[in-house]
C-alpha positions in Angstrom: 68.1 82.5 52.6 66.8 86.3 52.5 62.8 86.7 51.2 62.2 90.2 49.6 58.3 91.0 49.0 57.9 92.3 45.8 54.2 92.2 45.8 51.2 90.7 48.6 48.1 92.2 47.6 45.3 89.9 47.5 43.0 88.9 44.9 43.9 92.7 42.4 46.7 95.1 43.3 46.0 97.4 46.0 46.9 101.2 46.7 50.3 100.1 48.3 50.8 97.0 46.7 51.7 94.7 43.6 49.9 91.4 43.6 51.8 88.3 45.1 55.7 87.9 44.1 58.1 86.8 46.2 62.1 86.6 45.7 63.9 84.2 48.0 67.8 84.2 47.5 70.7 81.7 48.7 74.0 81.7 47.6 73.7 84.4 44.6 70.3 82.5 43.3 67.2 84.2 42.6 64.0 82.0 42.7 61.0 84.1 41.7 58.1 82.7 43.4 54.5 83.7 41.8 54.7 86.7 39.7 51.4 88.6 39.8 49.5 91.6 38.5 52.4 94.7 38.8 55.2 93.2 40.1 57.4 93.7 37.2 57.7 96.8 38.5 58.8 95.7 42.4 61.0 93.2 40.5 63.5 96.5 38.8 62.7 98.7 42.1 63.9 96.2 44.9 66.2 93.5 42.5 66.8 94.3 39.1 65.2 93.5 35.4 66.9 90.3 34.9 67.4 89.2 38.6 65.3 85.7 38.7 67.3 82.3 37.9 64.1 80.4 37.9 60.1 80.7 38.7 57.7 78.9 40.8 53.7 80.1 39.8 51.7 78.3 42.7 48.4 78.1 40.8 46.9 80.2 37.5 44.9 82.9 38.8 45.4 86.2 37.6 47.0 87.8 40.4 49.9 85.3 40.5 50.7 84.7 37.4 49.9 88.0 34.7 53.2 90.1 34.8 55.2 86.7 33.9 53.6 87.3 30.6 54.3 91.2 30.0 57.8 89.3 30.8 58.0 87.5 27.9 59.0 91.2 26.2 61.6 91.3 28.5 63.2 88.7 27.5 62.0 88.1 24.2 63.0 91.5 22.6 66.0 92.9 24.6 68.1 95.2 22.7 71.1 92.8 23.4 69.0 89.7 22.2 66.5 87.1 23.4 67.4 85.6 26.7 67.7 82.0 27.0 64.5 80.3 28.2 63.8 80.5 32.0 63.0 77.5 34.2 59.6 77.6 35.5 58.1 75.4 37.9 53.9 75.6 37.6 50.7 73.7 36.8 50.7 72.1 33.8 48.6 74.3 32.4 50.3 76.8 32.4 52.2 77.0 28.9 49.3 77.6 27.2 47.4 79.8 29.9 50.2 82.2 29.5 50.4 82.0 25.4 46.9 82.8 25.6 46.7 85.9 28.0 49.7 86.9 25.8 47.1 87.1 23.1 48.8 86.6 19.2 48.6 83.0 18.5 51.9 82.1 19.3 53.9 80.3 22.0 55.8 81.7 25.0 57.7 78.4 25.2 61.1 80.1 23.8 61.2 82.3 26.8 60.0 80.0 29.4 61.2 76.0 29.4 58.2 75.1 31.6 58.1 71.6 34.4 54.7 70.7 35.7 54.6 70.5 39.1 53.3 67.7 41.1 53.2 66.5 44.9 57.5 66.1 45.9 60.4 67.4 46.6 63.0 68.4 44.2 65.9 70.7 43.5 66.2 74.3 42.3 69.3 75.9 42.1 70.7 75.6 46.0 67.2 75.4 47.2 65.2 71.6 48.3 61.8 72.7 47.4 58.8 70.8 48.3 55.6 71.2 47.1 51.8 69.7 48.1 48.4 70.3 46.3 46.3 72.7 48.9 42.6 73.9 49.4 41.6 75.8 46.4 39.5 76.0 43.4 42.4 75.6 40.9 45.4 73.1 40.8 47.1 74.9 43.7 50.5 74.3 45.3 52.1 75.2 48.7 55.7 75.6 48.7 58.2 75.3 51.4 62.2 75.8 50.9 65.0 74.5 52.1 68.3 76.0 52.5 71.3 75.3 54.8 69.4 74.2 57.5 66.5 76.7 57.6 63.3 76.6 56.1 60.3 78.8 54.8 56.7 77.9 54.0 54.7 80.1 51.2 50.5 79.3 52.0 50.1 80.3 48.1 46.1 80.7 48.4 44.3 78.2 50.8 41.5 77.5 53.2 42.5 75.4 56.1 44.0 71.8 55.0 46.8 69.3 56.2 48.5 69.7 53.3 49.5 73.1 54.2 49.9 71.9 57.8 52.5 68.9 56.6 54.2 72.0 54.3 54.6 74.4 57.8 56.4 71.7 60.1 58.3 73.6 62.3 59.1 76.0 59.4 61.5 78.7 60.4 59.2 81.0 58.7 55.5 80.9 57.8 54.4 83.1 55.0 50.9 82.6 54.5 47.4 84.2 53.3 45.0 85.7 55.3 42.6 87.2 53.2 39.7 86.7 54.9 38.0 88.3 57.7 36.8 86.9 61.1 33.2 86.8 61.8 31.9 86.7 58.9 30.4 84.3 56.4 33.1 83.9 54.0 33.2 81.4 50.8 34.1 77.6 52.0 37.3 76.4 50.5 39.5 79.4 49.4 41.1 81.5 51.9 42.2 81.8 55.2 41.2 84.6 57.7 44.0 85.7 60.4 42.7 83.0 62.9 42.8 80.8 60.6 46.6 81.9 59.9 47.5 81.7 63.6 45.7 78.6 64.3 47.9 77.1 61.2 51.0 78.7 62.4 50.5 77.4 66.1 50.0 73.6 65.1 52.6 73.4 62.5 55.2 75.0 65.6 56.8 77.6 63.2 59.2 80.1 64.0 57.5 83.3 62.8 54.5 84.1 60.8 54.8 86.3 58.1 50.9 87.3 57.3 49.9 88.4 53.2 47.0 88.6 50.6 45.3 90.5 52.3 42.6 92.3 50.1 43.3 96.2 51.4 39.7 97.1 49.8 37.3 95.5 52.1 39.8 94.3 54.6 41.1 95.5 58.1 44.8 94.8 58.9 44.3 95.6 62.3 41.5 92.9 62.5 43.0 90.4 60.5 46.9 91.5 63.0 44.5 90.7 65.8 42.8 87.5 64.6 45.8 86.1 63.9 47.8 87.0 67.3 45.0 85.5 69.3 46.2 82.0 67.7 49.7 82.4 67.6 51.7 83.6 69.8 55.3 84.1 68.6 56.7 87.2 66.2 54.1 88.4 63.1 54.4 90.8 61.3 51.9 91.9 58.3 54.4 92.4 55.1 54.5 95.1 52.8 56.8 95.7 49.6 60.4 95.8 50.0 60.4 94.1 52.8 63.4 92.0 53.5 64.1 89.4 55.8 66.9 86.9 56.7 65.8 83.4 57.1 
């Protein structure tokens, strides 16, 4: 499997960054998973217009979910025709949050042929994907894939839970939120802070922790990089756009 970051600002796009999108490829399939606020534009830099097979949104909030509806004119009204409609894996919501944020009383359900996720595991394309609700306001899903004997766990947004823990098991790679900031008095029940991150990482035994969302305008990297290493000692590394790496 290779994961390319396409986006991993948290919460609104930052200075450097798209919101959360994350492409994960194995044998020439493209699984798109969450697509948020600028990332259409990571999506042509790094892979290409038309490069997703199929799309996982984790939950409905804003920044993982709004460029899959400036999408729908990508598809919809290509000069060489409609595309045919695009698997996506989401809450069940979802048709009609996205037909709404697309604003003129019609459907998106000719671009997108939409499944409603639910606790399992299940095929896409080469991948074994498993999903599990985790701790946050809205119908939210971790995600972990499987691929030819290697595995990698997306956080999507969480606080702590043993949902996420179950999802991590020895997970060749961890990718997972840290939004929060030690030492402070953050909101119960809907991020992580890079402790939290490394104290996850460290029970679950993964091989590498890949640290995101973090929120560039009242964060510290170098906090949260510091946090987390305290709790976790193997490989981390904070990601950025374009970032590749072979799983």
């Amino acid at each position: 499997m290779r994961l390319t970051v396409l986006g991993c600002a948290g919460s609104f796009p930052g200075p450097e960054s798209p919101c959360s999108a994350y492409l994960v490829e194995a044998e020439g399939f493209r699984l798109l998973v969450d697509f948020g606020s600028g990332s259409l534009s990571s999506l042509q830099r790094y892979a290409g217009l038309h490069a997703p097979d199929a799309i996982v949104l984790t939950h409905l909030h804003c920044d993982h979910i709004l460029d899959a509806v400036t999408y729908v004119v990508v598809r919809r009204y290509a000069p060489e025709g409609p595309y045919p409609a695009l698997p996506v894996y989401a809450p069940s919501g979802a048709p009609d949050r996205l037909s709404a944020a697309y604003g003129d009383d019609s459907t998106v359900e000719d671009v997108y042929q939409f499944y409603a996720l639910q606790p399992g595991t299940f095929p896409i394309g080469p991948f074994t994907v498993t999903v599990d609700r985790v701790n946050h306001p809205v119908e939210t899903y971790g995600v972990r894939l499987e691929h030819g004997g290697r595995s990698l766990c997306y956080s999507s947004d969480t606080a702590t839970c043993d949902a996420l823990s179950r999802l991590a098991q020895d997970a060749d790679v961890f990718l997972c939120e840290a939004s929060y900031l030690d030492g402070v008095d953050n909101p119960p029940d809907l991020h992580l802070t890079g402790r939290e991150a490394g104290e996850t990482a460290t029970k679950a035994g993964v091989g590498r922790l890949l640290l995101t969302h973090l929120v560039a305008a009242w964060g510290s990297e170098a906090h949260t990089l510091e946090s987390a290493a305290a709790a976790y000692t193997g490989p981390i590394d904070v990601v950025r756009p374009g970032a590749s790496y072979d799983i």
